[in-house]
N, C-alpha and C positions, 0 to 999 in steps of 0.2 A: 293418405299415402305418405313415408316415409321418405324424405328426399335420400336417396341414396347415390352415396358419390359414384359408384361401381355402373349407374344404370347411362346410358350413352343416350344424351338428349341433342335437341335443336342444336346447330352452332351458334347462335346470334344469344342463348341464353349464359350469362356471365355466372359459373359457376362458385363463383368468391360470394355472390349475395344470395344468401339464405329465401330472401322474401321474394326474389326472382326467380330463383329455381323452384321455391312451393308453387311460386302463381304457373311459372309452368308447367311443371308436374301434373296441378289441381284443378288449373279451369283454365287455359286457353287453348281454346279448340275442343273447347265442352259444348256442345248446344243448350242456348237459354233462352228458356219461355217467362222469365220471371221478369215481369216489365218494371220492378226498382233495378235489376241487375243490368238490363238491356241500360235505362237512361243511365246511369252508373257510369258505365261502360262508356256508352255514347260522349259524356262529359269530359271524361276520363283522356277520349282520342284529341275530342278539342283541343286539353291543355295539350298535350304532345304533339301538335302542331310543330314544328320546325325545331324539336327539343325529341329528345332518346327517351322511348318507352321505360327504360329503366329509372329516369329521374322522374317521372310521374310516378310511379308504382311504386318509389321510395316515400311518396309524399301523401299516398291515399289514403291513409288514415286521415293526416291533419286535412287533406279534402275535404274528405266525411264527416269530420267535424265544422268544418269551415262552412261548409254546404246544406248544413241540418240534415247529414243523412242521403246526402242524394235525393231530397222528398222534392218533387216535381214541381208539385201543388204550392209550398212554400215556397221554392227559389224562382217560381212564377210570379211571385206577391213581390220580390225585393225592389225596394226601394232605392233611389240614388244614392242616399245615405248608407244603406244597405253595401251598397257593390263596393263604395269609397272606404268603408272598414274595411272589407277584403281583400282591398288595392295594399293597405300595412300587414296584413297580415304574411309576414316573411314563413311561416310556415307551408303557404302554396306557393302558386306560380302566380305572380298578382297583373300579369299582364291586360292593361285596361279593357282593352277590343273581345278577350276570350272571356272576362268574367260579363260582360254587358251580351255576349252571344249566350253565353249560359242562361240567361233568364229569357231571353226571347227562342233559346231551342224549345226551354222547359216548358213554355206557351206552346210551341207549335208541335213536341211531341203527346203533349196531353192532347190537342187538337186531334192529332190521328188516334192516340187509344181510342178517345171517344168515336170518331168514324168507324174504327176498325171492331172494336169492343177488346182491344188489348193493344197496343205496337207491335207487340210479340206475332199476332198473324198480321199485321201489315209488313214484318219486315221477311216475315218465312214465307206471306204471297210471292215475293219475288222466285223462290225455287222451288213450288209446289211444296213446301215442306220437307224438302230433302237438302241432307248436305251437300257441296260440291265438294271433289278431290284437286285442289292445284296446290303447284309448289312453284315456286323461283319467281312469283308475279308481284305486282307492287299495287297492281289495277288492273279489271277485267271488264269488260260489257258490263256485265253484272251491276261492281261497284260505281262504273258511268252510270246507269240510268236509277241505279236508287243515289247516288248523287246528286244527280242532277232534278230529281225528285223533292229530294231533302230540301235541296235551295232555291225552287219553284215557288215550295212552300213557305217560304222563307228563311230556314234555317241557314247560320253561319257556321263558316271552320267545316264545311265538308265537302272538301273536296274527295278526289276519284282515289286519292291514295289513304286517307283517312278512312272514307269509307271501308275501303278493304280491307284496311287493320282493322277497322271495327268488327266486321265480318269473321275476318281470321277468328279474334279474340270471343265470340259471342256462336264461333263453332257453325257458320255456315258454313264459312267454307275452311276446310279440314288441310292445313299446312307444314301440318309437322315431317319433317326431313324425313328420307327413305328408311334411314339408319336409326334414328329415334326410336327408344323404347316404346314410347303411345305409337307411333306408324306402327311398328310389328305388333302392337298390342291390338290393332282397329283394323285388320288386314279386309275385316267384313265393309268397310267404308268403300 
């Protein structure tokens, strides 16, 4: 899809950054069954923790890089020495607490693929597989109890409002503004 200046999106997306308006154009509030895209994602909300989606989403490539890829199974292996190069690497977010949850998410989300035989159905059991439609919310029932799921099991960085941008962004639940060109495009939602 063609980012076109003419089409009337989200207000919250900053039309000055090219790589903002593709991601929202292109995939947020796309549903994803692809479990690198999901942990991706998942990591992704971490770093943006108390920091503007926009300054993470400027920075995910050198993530990507930084991260081997998003690959689960790797950033589960990382070493002390491992996380302490990441802490220099100025090209991410090198916040000590987010990169040492990162390697213990990436344990505990492989833990559920393996229970689950994806993450992708353990995170779509929460809605029978169906999207929800909210708009104006920060946090819902919803993202409480797979919150409070997530860090039962252990996992850090997920709270009830994380959760929900992950949701948003991973197309469970469907939040593009009334006037947005994807809400008139998805009126079957």
């Amino acid at each position: 899809m063609q980012a076109n200046e003419n089409l009337h999106r989200c207000s919250w997306v900053n039309l000055k950054n090219k790589t903002y308006v593709e991601y929202h154009d292109e995939q947020w509030g796309v549903p994803v069954y692809d479990d690198a895209l999901l942990f991706e994602m998942l990591i992704l909300e971490l770093f943006q923790a108390g920091l503007s989606w926009e300054c993470v989403l400027n920075k995910r490539e050198a993530f990507r890089k930084a991260f081997d890829g998003f690959d689960a199974k790797k950033i589960s292996c990382y070493t002390e020495e491992k996380c302490r190069q990441l802490q220099t690497d100025a090209a991410i977010i090198r916040n000590k607490r987010k990169i040492a949850a990162t390697v213990e998410n990436a344990k505990i989300f492989l833990q559920i693929q393996k229970e689950w035989n994806g993450f992708f159905r353990y995170l779509w059991s929460w809605t029978g597989g169906k999207t929800i439609v909210e708009r104006g919310c920060t946090n819902s029932r919803l993202s409480d109890m797979i919150s409070a799921d997530l860090k039962k099991r252990g996992m850090k960085f997920m709270g009830t409002t994380i959760v929900y941008a992950y949701l948003q962004a991973v197309g469970i639940i469907f939040s593009h503004d009334l006037d947005c060109f994807l809400s008139q495009n998805n009126q079957s939602i």
